[in-house]
NUTI-748438 format. One line per 2 residues: number of its first residue (from 1); their letters; for each residue x, y, z of C-alpha. Coordinates in nm, 2 decimals, always signed. Layout:
N
NUM	a	X/Y/Z | ...
This chain:
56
1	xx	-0.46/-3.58/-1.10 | -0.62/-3.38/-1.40
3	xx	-0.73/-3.07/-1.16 | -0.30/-3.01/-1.14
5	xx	-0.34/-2.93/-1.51 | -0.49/-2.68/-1.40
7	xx	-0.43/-2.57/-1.04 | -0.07/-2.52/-1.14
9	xx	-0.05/-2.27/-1.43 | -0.30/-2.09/-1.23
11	xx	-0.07/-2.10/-0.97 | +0.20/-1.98/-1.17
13	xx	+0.02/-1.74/-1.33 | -0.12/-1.59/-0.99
15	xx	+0.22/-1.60/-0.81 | +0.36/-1.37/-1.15
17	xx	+0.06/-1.14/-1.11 | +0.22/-1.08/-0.75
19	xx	+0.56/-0.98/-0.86 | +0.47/-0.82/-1.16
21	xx	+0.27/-0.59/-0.89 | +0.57/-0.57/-0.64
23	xx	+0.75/-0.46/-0.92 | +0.55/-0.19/-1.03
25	xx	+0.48/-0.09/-0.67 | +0.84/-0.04/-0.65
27	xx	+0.85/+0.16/-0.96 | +0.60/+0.36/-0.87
29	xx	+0.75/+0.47/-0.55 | +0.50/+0.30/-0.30
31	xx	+0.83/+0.22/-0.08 | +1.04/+0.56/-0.10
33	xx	+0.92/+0.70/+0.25 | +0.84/+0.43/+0.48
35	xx	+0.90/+0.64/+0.77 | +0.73/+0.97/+0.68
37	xx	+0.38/+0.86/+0.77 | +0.50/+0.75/+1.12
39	xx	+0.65/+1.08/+1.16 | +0.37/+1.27/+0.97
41	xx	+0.11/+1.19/+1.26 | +0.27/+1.34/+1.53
43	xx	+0.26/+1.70/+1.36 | -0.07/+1.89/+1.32
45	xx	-0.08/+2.04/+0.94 | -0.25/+2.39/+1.11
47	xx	-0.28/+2.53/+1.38 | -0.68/+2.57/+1.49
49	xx	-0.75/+2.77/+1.76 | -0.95/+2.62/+2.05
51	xx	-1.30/+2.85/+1.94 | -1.24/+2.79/+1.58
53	xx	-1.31/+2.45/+1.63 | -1.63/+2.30/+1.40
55	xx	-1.67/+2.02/+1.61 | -1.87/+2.24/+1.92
């Protein structure tokens, strides 16, 4: 029974943390383009040529 003296302010204070962090996340503007990544990959940034390659 004593260890919920404990357990729960940490609790509380850990569950805080989270949306004190989902909060400044959202601030920062982590969420702003959630679909630019997804389109992102499908473009190449340059064109290489096929002997220009550095791989071989």
């Amino acid at each position: 029974m004593t260890a919920l003296v404990y357990l729960i302010p940490a609790a509380l204070f850990l569950g805080l943390l989270g949306v004190a962090a989902f909060f400044w996340s959202l601030k920062s503007g982590q969420f702003d383009d959630l679909d630019g990544a997804a389109h992102r990959i499908l473009f190449d940034d340059e064109d290489v040529k096929p002997d220009q390659r550095k791989d071989g």
